[in-house]
Biotite code that builds the C-alpha atoms (Angstrom):
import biotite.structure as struc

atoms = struc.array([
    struc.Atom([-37.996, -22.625, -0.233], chain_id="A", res_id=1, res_name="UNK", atom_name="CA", element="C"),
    struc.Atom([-35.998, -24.382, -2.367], chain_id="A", res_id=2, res_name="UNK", atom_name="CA", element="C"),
    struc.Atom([-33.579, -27.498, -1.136], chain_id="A", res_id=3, res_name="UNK", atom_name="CA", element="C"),
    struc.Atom([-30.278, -26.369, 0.190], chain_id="A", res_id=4, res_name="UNK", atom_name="CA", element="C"),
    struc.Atom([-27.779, -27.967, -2.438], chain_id="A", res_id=5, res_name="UNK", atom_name="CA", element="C"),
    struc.Atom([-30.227, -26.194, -5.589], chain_id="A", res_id=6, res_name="UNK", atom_name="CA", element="C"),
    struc.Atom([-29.659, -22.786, -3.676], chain_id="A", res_id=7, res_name="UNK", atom_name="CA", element="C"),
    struc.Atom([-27.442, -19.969, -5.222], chain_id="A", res_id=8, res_name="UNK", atom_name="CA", element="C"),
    struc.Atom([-24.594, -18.163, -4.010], chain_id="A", res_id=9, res_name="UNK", atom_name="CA", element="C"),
    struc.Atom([-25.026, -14.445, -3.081], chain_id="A", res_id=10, res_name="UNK", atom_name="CA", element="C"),
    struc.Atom([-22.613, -12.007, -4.707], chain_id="A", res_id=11, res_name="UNK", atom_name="CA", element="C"),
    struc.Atom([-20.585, -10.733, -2.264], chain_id="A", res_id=12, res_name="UNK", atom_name="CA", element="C"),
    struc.Atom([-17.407, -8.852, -1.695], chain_id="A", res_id=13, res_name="UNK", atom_name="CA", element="C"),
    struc.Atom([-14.695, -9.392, 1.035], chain_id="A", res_id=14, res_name="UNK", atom_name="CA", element="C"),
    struc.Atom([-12.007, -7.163, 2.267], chain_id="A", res_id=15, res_name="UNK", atom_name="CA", element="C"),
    struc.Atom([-9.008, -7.673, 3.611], chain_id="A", res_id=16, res_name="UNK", atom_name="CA", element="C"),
    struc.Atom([-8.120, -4.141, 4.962], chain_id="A", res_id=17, res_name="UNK", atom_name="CA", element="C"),
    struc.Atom([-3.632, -3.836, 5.872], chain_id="A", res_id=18, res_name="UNK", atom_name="CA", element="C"),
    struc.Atom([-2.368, -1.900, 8.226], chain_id="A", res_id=19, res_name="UNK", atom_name="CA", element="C"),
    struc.Atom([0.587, -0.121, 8.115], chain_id="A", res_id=20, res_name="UNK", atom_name="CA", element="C"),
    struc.Atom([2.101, -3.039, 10.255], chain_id="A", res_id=21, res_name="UNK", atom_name="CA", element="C"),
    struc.Atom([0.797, -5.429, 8.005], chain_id="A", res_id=22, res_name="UNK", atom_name="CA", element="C"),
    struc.Atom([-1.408, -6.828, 10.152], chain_id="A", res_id=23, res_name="UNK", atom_name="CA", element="C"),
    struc.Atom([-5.447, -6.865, 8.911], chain_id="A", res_id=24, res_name="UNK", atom_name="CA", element="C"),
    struc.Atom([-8.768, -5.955, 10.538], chain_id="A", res_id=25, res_name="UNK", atom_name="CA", element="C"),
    struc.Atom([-10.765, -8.346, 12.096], chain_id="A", res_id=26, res_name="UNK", atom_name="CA", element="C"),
    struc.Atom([-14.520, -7.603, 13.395], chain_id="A", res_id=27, res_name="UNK", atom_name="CA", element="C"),
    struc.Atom([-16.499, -9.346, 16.130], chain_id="A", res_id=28, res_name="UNK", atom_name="CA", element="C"),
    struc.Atom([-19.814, -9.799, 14.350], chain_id="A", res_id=29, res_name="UNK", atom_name="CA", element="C"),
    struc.Atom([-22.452, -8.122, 16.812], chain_id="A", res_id=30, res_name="UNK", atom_name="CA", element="C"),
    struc.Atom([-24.999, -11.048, 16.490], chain_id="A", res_id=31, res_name="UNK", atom_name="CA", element="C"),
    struc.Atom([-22.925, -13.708, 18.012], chain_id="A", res_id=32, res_name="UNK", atom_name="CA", element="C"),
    struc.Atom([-22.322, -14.759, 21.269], chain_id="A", res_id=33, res_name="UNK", atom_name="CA", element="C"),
    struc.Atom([-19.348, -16.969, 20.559], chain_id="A", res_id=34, res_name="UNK", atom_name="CA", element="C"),
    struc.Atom([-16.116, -15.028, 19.484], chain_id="A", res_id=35, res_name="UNK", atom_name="CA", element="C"),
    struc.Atom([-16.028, -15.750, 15.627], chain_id="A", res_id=36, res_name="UNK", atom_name="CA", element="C"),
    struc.Atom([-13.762, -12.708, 13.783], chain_id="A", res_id=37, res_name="UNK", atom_name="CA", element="C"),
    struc.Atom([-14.603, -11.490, 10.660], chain_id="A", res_id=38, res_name="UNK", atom_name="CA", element="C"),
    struc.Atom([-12.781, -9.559, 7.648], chain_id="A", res_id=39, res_name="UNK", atom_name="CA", element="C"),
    struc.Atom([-15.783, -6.623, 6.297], chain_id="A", res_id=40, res_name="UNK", atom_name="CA", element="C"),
    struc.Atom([-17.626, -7.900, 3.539], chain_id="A", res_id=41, res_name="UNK", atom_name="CA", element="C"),
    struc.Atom([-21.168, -7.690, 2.088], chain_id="A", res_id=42, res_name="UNK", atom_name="CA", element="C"),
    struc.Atom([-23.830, -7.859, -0.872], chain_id="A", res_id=43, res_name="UNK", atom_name="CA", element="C"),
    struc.Atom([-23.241, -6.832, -4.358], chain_id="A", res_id=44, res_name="UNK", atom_name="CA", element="C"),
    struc.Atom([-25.852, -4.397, -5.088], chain_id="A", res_id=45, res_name="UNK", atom_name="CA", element="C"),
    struc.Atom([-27.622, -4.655, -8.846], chain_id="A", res_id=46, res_name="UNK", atom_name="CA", element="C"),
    struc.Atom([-26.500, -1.528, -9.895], chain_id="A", res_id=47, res_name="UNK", atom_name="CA", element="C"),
    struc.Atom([-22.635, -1.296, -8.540], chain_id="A", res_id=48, res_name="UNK", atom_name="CA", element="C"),
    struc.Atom([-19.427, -3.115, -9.584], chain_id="A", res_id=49, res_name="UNK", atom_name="CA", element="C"),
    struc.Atom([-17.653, -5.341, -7.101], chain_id="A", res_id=50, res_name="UNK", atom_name="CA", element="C"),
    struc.Atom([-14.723, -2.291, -6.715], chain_id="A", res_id=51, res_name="UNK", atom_name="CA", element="C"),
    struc.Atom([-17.941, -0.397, -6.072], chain_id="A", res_id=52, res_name="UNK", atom_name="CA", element="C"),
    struc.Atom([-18.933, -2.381, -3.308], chain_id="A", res_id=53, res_name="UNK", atom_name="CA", element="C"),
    struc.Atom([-16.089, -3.159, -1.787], chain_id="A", res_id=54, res_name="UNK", atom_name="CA", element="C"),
    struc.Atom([-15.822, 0.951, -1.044], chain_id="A", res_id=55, res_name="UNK", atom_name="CA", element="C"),
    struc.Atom([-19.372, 1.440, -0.133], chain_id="A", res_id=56, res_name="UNK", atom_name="CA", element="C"),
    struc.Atom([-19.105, -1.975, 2.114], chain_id="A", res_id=57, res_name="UNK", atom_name="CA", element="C"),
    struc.Atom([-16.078, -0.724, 4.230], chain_id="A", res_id=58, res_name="UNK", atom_name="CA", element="C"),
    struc.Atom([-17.230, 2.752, 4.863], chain_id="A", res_id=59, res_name="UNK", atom_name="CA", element="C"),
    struc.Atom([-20.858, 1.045, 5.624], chain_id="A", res_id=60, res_name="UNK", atom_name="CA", element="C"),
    struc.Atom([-19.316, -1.317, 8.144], chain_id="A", res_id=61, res_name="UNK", atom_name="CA", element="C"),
    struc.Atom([-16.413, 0.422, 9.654], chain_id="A", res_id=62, res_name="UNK", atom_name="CA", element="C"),
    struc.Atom([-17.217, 3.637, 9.231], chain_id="A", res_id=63, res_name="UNK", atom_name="CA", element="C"),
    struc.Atom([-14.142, 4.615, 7.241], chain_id="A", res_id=64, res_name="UNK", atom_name="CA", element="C"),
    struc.Atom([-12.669, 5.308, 3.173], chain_id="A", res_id=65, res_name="UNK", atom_name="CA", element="C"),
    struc.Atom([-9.448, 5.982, 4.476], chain_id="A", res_id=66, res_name="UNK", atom_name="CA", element="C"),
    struc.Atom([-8.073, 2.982, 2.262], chain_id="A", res_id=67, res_name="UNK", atom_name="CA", element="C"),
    struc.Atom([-7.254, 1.971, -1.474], chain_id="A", res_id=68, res_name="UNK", atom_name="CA", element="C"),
    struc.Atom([-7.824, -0.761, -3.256], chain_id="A", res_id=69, res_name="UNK", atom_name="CA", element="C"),
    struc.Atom([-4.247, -2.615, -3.518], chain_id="A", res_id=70, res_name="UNK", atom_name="CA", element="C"),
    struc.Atom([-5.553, -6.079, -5.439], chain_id="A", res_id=71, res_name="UNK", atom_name="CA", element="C"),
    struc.Atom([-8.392, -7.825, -6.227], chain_id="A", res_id=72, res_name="UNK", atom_name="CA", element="C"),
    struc.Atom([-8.824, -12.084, -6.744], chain_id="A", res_id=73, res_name="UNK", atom_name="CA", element="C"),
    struc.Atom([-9.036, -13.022, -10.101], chain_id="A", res_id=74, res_name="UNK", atom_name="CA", element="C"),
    struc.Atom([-11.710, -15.581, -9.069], chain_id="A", res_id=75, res_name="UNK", atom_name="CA", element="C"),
    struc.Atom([-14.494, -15.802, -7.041], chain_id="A", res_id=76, res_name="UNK", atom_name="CA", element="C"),
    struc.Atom([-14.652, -18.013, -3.937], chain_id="A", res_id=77, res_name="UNK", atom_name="CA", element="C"),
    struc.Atom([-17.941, -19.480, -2.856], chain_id="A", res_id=78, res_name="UNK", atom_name="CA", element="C"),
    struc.Atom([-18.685, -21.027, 1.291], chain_id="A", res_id=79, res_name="UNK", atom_name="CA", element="C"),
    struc.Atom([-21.462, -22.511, 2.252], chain_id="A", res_id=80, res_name="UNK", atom_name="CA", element="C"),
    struc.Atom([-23.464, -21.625, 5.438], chain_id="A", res_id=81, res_name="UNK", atom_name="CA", element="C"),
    struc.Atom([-24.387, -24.377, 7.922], chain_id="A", res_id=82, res_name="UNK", atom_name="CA", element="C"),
    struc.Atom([-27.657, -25.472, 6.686], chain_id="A", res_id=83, res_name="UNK", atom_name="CA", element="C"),
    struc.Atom([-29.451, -24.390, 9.988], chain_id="A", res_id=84, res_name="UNK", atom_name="CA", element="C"),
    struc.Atom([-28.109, -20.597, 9.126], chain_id="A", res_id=85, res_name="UNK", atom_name="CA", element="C"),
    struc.Atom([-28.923, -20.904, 5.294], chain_id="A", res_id=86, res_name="UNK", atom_name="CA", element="C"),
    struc.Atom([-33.014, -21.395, 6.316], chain_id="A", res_id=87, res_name="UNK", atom_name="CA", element="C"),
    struc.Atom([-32.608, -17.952, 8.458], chain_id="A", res_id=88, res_name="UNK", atom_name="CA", element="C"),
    struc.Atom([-30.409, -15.686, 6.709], chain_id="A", res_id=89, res_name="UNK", atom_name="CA", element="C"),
    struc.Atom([-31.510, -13.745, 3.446], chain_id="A", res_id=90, res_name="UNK", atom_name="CA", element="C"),
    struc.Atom([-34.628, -15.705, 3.496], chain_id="A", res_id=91, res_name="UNK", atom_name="CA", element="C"),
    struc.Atom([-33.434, -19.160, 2.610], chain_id="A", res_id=92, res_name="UNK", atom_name="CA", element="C"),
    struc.Atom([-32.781, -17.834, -0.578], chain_id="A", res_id=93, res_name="UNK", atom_name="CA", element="C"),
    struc.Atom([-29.093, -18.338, -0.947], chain_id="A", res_id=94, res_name="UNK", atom_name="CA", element="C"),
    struc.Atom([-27.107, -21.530, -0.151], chain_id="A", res_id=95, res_name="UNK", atom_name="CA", element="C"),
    struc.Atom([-23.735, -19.075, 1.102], chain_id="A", res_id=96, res_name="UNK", atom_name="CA", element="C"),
    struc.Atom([-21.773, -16.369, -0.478], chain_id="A", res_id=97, res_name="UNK", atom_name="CA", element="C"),
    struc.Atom([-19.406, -16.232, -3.624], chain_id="A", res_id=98, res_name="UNK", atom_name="CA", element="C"),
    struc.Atom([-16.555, -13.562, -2.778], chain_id="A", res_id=99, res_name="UNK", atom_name="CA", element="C"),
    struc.Atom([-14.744, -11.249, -5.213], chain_id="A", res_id=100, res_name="UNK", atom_name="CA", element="C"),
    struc.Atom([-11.485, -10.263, -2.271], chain_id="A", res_id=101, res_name="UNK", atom_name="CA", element="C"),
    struc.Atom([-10.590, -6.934, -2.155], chain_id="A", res_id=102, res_name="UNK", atom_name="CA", element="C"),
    struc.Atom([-6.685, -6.203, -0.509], chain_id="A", res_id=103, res_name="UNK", atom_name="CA", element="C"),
    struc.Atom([-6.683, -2.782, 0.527], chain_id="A", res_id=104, res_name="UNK", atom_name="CA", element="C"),
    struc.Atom([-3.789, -0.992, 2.194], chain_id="A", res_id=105, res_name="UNK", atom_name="CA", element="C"),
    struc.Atom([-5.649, 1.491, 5.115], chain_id="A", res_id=106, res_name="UNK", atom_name="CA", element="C"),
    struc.Atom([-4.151, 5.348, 4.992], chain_id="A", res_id=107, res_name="UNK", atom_name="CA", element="C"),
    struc.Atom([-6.047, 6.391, 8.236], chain_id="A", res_id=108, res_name="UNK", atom_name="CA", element="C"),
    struc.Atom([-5.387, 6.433, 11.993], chain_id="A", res_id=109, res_name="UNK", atom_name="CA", element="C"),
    struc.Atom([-7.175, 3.498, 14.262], chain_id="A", res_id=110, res_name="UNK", atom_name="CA", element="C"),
    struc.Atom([-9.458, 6.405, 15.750], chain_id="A", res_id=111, res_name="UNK", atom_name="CA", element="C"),
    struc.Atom([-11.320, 6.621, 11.847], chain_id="A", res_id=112, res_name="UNK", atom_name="CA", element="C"),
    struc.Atom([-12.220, 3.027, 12.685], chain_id="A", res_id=113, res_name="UNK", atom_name="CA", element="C"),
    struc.Atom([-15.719, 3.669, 13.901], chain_id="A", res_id=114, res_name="UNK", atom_name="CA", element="C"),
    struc.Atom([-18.121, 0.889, 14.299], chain_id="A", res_id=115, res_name="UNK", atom_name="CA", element="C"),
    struc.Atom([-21.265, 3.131, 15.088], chain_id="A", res_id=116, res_name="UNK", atom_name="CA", element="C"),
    struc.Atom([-22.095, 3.185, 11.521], chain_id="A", res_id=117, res_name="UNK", atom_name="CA", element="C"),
    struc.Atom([-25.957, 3.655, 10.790], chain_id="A", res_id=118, res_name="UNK", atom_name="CA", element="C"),
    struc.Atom([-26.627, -0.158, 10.432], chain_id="A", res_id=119, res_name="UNK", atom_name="CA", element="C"),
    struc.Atom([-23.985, -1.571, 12.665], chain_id="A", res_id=120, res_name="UNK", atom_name="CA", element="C"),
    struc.Atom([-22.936, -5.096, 12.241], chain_id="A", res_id=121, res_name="UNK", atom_name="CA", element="C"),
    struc.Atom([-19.880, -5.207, 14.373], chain_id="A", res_id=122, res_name="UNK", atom_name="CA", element="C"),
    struc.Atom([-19.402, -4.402, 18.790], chain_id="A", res_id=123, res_name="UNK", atom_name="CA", element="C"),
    struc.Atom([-15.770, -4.658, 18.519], chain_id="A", res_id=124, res_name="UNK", atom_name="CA", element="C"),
    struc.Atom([-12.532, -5.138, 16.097], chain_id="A", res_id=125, res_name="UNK", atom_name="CA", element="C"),
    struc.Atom([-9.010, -5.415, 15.748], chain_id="A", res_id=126, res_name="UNK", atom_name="CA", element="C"),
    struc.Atom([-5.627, -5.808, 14.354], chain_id="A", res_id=127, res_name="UNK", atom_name="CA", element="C"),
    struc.Atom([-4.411, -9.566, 13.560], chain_id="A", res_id=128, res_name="UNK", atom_name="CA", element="C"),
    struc.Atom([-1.639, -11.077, 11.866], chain_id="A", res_id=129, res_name="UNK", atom_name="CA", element="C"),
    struc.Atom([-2.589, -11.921, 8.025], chain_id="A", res_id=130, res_name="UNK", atom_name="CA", element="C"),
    struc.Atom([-1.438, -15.551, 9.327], chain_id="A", res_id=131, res_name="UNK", atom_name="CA", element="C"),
    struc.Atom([-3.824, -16.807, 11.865], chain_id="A", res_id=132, res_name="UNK", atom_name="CA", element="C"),
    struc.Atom([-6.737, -15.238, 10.234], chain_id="A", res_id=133, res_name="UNK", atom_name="CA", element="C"),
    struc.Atom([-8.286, -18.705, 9.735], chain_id="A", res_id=134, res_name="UNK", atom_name="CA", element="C"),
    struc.Atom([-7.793, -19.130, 13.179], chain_id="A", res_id=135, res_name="UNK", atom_name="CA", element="C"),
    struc.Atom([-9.829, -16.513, 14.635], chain_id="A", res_id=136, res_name="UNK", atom_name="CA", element="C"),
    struc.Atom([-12.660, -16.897, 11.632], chain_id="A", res_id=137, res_name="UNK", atom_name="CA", element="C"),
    struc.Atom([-16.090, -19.033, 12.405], chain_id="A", res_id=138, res_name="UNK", atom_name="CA", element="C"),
    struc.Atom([-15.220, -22.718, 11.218], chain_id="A", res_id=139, res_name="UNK", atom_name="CA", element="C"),
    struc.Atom([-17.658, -22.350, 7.945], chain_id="A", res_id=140, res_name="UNK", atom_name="CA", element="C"),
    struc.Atom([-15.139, -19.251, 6.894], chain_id="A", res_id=141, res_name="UNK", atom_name="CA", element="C"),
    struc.Atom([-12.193, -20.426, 7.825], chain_id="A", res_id=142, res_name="UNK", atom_name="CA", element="C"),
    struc.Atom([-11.190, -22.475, 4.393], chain_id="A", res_id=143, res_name="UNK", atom_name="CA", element="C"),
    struc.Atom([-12.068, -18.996, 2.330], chain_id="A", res_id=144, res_name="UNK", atom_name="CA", element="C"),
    struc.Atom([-9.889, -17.319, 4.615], chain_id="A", res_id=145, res_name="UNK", atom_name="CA", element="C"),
    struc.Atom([-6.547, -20.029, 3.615], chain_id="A", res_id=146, res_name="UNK", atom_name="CA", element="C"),
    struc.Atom([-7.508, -19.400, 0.256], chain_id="A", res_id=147, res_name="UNK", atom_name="CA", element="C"),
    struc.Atom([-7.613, -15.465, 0.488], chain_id="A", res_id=148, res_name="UNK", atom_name="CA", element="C"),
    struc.Atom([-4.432, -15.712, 2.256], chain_id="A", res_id=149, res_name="UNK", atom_name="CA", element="C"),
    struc.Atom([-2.995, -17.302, -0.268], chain_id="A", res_id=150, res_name="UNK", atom_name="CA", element="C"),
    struc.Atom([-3.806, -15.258, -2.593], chain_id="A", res_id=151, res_name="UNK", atom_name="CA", element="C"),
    struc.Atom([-2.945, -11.658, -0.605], chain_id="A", res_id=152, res_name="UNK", atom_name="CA", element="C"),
    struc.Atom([0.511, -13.007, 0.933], chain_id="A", res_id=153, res_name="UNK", atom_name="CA", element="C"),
    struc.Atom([2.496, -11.584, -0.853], chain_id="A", res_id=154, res_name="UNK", atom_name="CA", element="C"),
    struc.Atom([1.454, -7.903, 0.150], chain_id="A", res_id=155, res_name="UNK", atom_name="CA", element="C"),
    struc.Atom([2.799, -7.995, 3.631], chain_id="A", res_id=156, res_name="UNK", atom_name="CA", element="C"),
])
């Protein structure tokens, strides 16, 4: 395994899915115990664009499509995971995550929110203001979520 700081970043997408009330979707991961909210995200597949993913991640993880993309970050925005997770998740292989941010404005109803998706990753979820979305992230998140903030506010 190589040392943490010569580690990669995975390609990943991240979605910020809006609400008709401008307020976005938070997830409670289901393999914590503390309460640490999450925006959907996940890999990059080899064969699939980041738009790509960013579909087939939400419908994987929420169980829904009922959304379109709105924007997308010009850049992409790398965190690192505590070095303790880094040795455990993905193998050791990857140092964190780069994100490509997807905004997407949701057209469906709360009941096409369904978290008993094939492979869930999430027990529970919910609307939260687009502001305290650091707040309610897991502290290694929670300067990716400022920036993504930054970059989405002007859509609500």
């Amino acid at each position: 395994m190589k040392p943490f700081s010569e580690r990669p970043y995975r390609p990943c997408v991240g979605i910020m899915l809006i609400n008709k009330d401008n307020l976005v979707l938070v997830a409670q991961r289901i393999d914590q115990r503390a309460e640490a909210w999450q925006m959907p995200q996940g890999g990059v597949e080899d064969d699939e664009t980041p738009r790509q993913a960013a579909l087939r991640e939400l419908e994987e993880e929420i169980g829904t499509n009922k959304a379109e993309i709105i924007a997308e970050s010009e850049a992409w925005i790398p965190y690192d995971l505590p070095s303790h997770l880094a040795d455990k998740v993905w193998h050791g292989q990857f140092r964190g995550q780069t994100q490509k941010w997807f905004a997407m404005r949701f057209l469906g109803r709360d009941e096409d929110i369904n978290l008993a998706t094939a492979e869930p990753e999430f027990d529970a979820w919910k609307w939260t203001p687009m502001a305290t979305l650091a707040n309610v992230a897991v502290d290694f998140k929670q300067e990716n979520y400022r920036q993504v903030v930054t970059i989405f506010s002007h859509l609500v």
